[in-house]
C-alpha positions as CSV (number, residue, x, y, z in Angstrom):
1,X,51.9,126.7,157.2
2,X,55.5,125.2,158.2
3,X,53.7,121.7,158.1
4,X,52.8,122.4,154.9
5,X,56.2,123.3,153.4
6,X,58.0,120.7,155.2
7,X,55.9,117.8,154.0
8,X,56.2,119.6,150.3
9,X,59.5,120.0,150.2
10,X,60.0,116.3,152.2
11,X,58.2,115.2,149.0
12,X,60.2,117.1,146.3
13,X,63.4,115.6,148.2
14,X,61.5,111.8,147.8
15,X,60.8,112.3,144.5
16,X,64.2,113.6,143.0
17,X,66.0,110.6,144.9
18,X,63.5,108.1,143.3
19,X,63.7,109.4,140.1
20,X,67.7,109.5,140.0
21,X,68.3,112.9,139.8
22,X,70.0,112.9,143.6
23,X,72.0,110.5,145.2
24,X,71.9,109.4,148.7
25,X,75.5,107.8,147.9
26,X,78.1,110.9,149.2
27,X,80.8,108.6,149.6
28,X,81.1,107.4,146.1
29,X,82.6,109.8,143.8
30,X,81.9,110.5,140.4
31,X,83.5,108.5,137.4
32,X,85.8,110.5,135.7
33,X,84.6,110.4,132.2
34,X,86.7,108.9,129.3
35,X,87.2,110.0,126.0
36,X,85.5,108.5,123.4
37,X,87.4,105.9,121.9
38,X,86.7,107.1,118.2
39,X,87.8,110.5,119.1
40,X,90.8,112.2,116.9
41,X,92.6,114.6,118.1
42,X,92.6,118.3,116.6
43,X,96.1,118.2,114.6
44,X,97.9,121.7,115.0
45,X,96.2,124.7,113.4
46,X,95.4,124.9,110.1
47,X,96.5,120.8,109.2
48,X,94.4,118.2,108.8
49,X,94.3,114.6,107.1
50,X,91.2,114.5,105.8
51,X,88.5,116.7,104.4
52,X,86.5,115.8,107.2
53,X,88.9,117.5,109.6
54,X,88.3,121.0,107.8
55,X,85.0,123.5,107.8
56,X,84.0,126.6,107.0
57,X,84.1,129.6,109.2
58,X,84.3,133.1,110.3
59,X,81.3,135.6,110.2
60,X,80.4,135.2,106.6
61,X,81.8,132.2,106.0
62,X,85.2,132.9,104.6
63,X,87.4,131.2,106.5
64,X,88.6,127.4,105.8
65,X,90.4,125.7,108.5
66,X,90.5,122.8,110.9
67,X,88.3,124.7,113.3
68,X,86.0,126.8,114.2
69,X,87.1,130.8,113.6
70,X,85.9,133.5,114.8
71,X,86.4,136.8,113.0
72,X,84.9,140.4,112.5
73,X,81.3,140.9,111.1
74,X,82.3,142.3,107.1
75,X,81.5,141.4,103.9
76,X,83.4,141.7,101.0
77,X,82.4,141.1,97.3
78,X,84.8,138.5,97.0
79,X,83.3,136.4,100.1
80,X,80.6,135.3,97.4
81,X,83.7,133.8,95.3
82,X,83.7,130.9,98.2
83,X,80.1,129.5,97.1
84,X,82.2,128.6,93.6
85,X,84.3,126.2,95.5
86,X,85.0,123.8,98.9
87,X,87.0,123.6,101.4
88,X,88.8,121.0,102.5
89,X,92.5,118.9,103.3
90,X,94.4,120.3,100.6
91,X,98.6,119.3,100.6
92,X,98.1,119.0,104.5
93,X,96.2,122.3,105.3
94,X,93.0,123.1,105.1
95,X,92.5,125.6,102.4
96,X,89.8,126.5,99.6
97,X,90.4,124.3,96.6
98,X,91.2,126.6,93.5
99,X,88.8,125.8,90.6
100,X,89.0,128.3,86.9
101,X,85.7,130.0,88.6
102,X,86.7,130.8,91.6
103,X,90.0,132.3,90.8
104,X,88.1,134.0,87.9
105,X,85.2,135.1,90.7
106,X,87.7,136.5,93.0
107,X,89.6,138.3,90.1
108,X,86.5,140.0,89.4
109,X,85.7,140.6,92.6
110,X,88.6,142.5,94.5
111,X,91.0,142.9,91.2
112,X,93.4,140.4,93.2
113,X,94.8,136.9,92.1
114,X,93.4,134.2,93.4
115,X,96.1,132.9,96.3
116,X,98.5,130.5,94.1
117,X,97.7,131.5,90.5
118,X,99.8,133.4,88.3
């Protein structure tokens, strides 16, 4: 039975270096990877240059910013306001682009102003 598992696992040892997943090569280290020369870097939070730089986040989807956010599980009648706009690079800063509708929609929908309008 030992015979066995030492010519299976003398096999499995084979294999993986023939197939590139191992490498006999212990002196050689890794290369140290590079970023990718189209990368941009993540401006500070909340500014951007571009649309591009901006996306919608948090639980239900009402948080616009240059990354990823997490927040509480809610919802609130005005989240479904956000479908009425985009979001995107706005003076600098990522923010939802106010649009008649929207600030109408989240008028209606908490009895609040819309951030900005008078």
């Amino acid at each position: 039975m030992r015979f066995r598992l030492a010519i299976f696992a003398g096999l499995c040892v084979a294999f993986l270096a023939t197939s590139g997943c191992i490498s006999w090569d212990w002196a050689t280290p890794a290369p140290t990877p590079t970023p990718a020369a189209t990368a941009t870097p993540l401006p500070p939070d909340g500014e951007c240059a571009s649309d591009s730089q901006c996306v919608v986040s948090g639980c239900s989807g009402q948080v616009c910013a240059n990354r990823s956010v997490v927040t509480t599980c809610e919802y609130r009648p005005e989240y479904a306001c956000y479908g009425l706009t985009s979001c995107g690079c706005v003076g600098g800063r990522c923010a939802w682009r106010e649009t008649p509708e929207f600030a109408a929609c989240l008028e209606n929908a908490s009895g609040a102003r819309a951030p900005g309008s008078r």
